[in-house]
C-alpha positions as CSV (number, residue, x, y, z in Angstrom):
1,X,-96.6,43.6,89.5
2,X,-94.9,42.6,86.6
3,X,-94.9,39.2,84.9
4,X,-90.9,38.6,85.4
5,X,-91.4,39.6,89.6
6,X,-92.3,36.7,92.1
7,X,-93.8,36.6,95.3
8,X,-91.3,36.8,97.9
9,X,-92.5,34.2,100.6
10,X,-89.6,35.1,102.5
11,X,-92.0,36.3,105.1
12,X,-92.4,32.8,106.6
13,X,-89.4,31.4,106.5
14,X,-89.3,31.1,110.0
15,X,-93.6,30.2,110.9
16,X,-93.1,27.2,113.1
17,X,-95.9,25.8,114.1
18,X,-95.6,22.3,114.4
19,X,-94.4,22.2,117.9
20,X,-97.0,20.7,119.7
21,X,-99.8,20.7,117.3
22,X,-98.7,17.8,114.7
23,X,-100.3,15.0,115.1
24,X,-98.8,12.1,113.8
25,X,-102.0,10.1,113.7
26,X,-105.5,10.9,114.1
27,X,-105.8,7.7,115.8
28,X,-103.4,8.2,118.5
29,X,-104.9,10.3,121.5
30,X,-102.0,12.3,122.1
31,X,-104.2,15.8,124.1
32,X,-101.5,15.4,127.0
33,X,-98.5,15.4,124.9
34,X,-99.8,18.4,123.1
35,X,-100.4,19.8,126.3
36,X,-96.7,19.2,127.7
37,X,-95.3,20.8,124.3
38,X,-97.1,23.8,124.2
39,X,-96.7,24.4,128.0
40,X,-92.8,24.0,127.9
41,X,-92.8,25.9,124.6
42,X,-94.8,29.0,126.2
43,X,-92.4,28.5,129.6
44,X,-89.6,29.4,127.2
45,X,-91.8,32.2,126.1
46,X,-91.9,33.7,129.5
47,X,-88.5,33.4,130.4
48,X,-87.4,34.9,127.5
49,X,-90.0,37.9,127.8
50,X,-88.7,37.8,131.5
51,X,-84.9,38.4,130.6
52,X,-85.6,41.0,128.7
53,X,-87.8,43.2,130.9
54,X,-85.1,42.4,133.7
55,X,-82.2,44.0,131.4
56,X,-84.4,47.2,130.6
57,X,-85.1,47.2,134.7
58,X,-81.2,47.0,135.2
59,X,-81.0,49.7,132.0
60,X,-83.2,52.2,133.9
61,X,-81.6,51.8,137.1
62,X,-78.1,52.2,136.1
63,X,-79.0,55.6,134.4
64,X,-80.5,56.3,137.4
65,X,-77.3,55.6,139.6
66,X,-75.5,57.4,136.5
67,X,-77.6,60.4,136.7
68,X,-77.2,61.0,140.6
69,X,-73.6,59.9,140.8
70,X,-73.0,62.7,137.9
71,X,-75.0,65.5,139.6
72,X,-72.6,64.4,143.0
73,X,-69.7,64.9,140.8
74,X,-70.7,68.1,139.7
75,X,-70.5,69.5,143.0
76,X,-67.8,68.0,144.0
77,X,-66.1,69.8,141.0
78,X,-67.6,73.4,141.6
79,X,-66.6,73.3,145.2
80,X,-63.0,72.7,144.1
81,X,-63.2,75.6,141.9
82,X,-64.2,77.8,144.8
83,X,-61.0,77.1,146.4
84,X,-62.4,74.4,149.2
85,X,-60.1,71.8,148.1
86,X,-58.7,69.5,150.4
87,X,-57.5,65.6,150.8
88,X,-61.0,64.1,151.7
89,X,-62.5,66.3,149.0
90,X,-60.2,65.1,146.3
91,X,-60.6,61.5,147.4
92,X,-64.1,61.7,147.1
93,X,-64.2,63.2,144.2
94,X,-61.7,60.7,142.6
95,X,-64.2,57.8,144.3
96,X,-67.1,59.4,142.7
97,X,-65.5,59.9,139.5
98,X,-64.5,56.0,138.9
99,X,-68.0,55.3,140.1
100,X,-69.1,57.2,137.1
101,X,-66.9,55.6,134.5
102,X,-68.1,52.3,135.9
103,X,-71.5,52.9,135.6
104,X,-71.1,54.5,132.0
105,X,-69.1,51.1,131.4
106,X,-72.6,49.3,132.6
107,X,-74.9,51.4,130.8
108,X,-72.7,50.2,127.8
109,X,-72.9,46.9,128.6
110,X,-76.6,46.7,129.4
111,X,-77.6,48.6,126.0
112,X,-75.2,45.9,124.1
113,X,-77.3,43.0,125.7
114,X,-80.5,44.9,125.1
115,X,-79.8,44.9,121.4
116,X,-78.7,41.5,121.3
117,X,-81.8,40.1,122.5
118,X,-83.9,42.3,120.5
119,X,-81.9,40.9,117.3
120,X,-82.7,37.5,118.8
121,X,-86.1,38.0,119.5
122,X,-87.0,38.7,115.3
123,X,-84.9,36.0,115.1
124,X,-87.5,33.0,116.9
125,X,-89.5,31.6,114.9
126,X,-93.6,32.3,114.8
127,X,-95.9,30.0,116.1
128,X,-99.0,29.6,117.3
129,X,-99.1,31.9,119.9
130,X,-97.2,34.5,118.5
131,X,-97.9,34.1,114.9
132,X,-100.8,36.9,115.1
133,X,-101.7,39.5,117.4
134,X,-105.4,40.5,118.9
135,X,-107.1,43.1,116.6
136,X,-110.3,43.1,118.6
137,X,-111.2,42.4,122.1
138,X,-114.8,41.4,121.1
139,X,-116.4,39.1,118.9
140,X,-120.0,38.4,118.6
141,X,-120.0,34.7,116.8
142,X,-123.4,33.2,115.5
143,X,-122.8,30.0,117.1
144,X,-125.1,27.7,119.5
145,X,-123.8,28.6,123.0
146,X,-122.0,26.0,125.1
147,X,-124.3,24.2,127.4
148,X,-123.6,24.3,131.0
149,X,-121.6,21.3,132.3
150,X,-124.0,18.7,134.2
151,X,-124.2,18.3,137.6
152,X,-123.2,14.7,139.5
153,X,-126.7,14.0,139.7
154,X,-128.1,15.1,136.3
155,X,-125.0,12.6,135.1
156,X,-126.1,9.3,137.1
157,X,-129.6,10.2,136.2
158,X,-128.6,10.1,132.7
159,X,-127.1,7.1,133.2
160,X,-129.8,5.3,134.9
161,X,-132.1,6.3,132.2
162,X,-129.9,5.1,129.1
163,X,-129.1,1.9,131.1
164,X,-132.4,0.9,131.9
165,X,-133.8,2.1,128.2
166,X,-130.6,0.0,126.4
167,X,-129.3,-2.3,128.9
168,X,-130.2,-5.5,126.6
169,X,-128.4,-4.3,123.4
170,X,-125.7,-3.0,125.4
171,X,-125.3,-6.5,127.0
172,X,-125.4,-7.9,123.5
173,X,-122.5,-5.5,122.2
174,X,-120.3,-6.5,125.5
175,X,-120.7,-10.4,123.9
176,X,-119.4,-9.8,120.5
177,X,-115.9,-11.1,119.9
178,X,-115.2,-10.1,116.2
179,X,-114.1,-6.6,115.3
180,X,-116.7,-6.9,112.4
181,X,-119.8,-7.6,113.8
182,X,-118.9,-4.8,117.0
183,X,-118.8,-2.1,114.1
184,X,-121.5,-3.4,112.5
185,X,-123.6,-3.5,115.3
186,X,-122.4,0.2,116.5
187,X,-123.7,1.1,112.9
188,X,-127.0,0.0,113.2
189,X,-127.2,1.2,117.0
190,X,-125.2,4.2,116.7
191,X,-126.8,5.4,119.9
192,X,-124.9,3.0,122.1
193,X,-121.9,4.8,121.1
194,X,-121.1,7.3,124.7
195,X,-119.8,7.4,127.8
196,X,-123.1,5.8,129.4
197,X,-122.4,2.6,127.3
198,X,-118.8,2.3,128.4
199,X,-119.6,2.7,131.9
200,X,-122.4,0.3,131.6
201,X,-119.9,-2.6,130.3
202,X,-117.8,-1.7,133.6
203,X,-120.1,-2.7,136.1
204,X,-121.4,-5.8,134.0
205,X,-117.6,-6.9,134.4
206,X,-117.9,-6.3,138.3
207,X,-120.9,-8.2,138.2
208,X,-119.4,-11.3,136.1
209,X,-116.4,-11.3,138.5
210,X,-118.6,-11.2,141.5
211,X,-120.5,-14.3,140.3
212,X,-117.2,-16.0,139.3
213,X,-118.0,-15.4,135.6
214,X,-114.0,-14.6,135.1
215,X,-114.1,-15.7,131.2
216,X,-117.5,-13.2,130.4
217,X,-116.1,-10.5,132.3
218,X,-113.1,-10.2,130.2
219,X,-114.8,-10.7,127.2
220,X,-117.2,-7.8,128.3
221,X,-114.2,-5.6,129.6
222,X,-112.3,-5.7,125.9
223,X,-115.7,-4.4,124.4
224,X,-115.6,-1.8,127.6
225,X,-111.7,-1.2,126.0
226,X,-113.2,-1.0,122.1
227,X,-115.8,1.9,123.6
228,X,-113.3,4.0,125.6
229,X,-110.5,3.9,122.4
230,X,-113.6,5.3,120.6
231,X,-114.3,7.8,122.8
232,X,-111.1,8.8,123.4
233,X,-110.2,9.1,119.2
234,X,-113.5,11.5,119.3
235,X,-112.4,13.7,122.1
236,X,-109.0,13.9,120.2
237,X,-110.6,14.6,117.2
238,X,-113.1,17.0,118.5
239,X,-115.8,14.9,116.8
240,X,-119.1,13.3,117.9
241,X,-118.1,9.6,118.7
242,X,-120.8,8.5,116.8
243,X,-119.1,10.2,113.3
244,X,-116.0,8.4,114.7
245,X,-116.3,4.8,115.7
246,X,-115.5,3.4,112.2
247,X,-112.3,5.0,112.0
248,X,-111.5,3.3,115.3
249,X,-112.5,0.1,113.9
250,X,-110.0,0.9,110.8
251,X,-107.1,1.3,112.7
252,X,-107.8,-1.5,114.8
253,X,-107.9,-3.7,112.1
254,X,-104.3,-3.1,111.0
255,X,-102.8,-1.6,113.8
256,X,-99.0,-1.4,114.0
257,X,-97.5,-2.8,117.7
258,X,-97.6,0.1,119.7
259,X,-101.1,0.8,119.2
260,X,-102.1,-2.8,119.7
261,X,-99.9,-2.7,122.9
262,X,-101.5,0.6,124.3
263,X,-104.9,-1.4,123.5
264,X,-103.9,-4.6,125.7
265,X,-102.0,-2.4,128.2
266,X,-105.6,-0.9,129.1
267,X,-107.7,-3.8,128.5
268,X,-105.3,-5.5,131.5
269,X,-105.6,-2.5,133.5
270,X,-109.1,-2.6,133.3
271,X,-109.7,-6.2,134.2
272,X,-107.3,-5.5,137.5
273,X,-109.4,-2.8,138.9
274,X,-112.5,-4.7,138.2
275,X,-111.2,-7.6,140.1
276,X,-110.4,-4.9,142.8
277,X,-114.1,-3.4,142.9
278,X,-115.6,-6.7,142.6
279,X,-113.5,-7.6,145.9
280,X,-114.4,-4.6,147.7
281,X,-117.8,-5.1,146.8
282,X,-118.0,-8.6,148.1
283,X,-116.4,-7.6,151.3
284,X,-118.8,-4.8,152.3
285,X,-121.7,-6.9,151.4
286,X,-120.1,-10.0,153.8
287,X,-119.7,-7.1,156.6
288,X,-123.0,-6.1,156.1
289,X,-124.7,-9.6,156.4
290,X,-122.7,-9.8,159.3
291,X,-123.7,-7.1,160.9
292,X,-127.4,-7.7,160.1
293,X,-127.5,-11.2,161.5
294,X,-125.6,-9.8,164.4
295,X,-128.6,-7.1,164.9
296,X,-130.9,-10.2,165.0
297,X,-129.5,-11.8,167.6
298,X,-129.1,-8.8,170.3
299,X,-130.1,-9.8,173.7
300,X,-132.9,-7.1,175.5
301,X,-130.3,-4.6,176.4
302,X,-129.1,-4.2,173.4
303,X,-125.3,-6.5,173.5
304,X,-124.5,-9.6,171.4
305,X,-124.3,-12.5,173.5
306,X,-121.5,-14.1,171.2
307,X,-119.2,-11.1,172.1
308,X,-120.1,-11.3,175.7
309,X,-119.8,-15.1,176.0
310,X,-116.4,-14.4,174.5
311,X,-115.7,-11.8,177.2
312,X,-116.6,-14.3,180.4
313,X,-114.2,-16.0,182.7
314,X,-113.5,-19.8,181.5
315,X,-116.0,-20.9,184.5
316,X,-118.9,-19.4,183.3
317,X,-118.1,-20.1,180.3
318,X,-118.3,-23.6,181.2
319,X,-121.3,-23.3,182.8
320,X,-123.6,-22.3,180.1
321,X,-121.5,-25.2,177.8
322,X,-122.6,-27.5,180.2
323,X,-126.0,-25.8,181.3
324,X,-125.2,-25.6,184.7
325,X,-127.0,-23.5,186.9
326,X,-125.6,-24.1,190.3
327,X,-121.6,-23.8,188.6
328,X,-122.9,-20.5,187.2
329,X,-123.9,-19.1,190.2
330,X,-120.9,-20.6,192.3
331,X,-118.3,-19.1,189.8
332,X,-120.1,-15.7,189.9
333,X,-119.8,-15.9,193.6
334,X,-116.3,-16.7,193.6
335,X,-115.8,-13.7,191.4
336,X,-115.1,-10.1,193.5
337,X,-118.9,-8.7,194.0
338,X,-118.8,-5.6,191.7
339,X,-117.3,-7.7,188.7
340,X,-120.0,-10.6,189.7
341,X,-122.6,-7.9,189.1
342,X,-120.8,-6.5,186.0
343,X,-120.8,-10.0,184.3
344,X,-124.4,-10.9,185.5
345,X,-125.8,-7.9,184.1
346,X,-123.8,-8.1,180.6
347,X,-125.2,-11.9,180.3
348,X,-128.7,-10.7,181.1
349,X,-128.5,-7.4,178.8
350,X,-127.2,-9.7,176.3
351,X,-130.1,-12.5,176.4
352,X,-127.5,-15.7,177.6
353,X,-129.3,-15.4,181.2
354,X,-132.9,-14.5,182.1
355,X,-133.2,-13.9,185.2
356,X,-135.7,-16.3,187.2
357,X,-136.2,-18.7,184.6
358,X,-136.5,-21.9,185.1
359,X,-134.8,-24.9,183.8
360,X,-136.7,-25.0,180.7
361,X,-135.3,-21.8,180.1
362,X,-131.9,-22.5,181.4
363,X,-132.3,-25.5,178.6
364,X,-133.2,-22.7,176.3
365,X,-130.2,-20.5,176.9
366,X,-128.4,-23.4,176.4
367,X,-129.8,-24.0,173.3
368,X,-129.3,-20.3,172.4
369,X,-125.2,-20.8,173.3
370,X,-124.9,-23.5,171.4
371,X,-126.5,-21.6,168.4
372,X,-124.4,-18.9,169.1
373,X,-121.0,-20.7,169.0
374,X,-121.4,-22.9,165.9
């Protein structure tokens, strides 16, 4: 190459590849964007591939129709020569012979639009996915092979064991309020950076909300919001979090609005669900004491005697508020005989009468009613 000569970069005039792979900020986690970009951008990929095999389909066809309309119109035109000319001949013949010229005209017209979208085609510009082309369909790669994905229980097994192993300094991290001392202490326990320490600060928060703590849980969940930004900027970055966290800290420090809004937005979406789980959670464990103090007090046959006093007639009812005997058994015996029996044997099966007792016991299931409705 002479020394007058340059290199003629003309070549790459049209490489795009900044379509969905510029990131505009290495702190912004921006995966699903990318994502959406390179999805729509290979969609138009397809469809243009598509149009183009459908005009050579529609190419191929019409010389196909061409080719068998022509070899019709041949005999039509020898048979004429042979003297067998009539009308219906020569209207056929005249009807095959525009069908050819229109299908010439098609064959044209599809060729034209062929060309055009091949000369559009070297037109689009490279990128990513088009910008090189396999060589080989094999590589052997000395690289340490990708471990298998964990299983639900290998993961909560994990996370038991960190928790219990770190669950003091990881309480500690949740109480720091200045950006400062949280990377400072993330530097001297780079450990605690990972998912096992974010999920950890969740369930503090659901544990400070359940006791009414509202102040500590939302100081813990804006450290549970520090660890997940972290995370999230090493997943992004396809980077160990721990190699990550003061970059995190960094932007933090002087972050612009919308990255200081994103932050907030989550932290408050955070604090709502945790005030949803710590609700659910105190309602299941209410429904449980309920049910376990209503175990206690089943009668011999197995029925609650609160639901089964609720289910008497008002006259019985009044009975056992006043401890009557005799009123008990004259408002069973004003009752139809079958639903006598059917509310006699519910009150026994549920403890509220024993049968033959005396009036020490009567006194007793008395006692037991009056338990029973406060």
């Amino acid at each position: 190459m002479s020394s007058g000569a340059g290199i003629d970069y003309s070549a790459w005039d049209h490489i795009y590849v900044s379509d969905d792979e510029d990131v505009t900020s290495p702190y912004v986690d921006t995966p699903s964007l990318f994502r959406m970009r390179h999805r729509a951008r290979l969609e138009r990929m397809v469809e243009f591939q598509q149009r183009g095999e459908d005009l050579e389909t529609n190419l191929a066809e019409c010389k196909r129709l061409l080719e068998e309309a022509q070899g019709w119109l041949k005999e039509l035109e020898e048979g004429g020569k042979e003297g067998e000319e009539d009308e219906e001949r020569a209207a056929e013949l005249k009807k095959v012979q525009a069908e050819v010229r229109k299908l010439k005209k098609d064959e044209k017209s599809f060729e034209k639009m062929i060309e055009e979208h091949r000369r559009e085609e070297k037109k689009l510009p490279w990128n990513v996915d088009t910008i090189s082309k396999e060589g080989f369909n094999k590589s052997v790669l000395n690289i340490k092979p990708v471990t298998k994905e964990e299983t639900e229980k290998e993961k909560a097994e994990k996370h038991k064991t960190f928790v219990e192993k770190y669950a003091k300094e990881i309480k500690h991290f949740g109480m720091l309020r200045r950006w400062d001392d949280s990377q400072k202490y993330l530097s001297d326990n780079p450990h605690l950076v990972c998912e096992e320490t974010a999920n950890c600060l969740v369930v503090i928060c659901i544990d400070f909300e359940i006791d009414e703590k509202h102040a500590l849980m939302e100081q813990v969940a804006h450290q549970a919001i520090v660890m997940q930004f972290i995370l999230d900027l090493a997943r992004t970055l396809k980077v160990d979090p721990k190699g990550c966290f003061r970059q995190f800290f960094s932007k933090i420090k002087t972050a612009d609005k919308p990255y200081q809004d994103a932050f907030d937005h989550e932290l408050e979406l955070l604090k709502e669900r945790v005030r949803s789980c710590a609700q659910i959670r105190m309602e299941s464990a209410m429904k449980e004491l309920e049910e376990e103090e209503r175990q206690k007090r089943l009668g011999p046959g197995g029925l609650d005697p609160v639901e089964v006093y609720e289910s008497l007639p008002k006259e019985i009812q009044k009975s056992f508020d006043e401890k009557n005997i005799q009123m008990l058994q004259e408002a069973i015996n004003r009752l139809d005989p079958e639903e006598g029996k059917y509310h006699l044997r519910r009150c026994v099966d549920s403890g509220l009468w024993v049968p033959d007792s005396g009036e020490g016991d009567d006194e007793e299931e008395g006692d037991e009613e009056d338990e029973e409705e406060d």
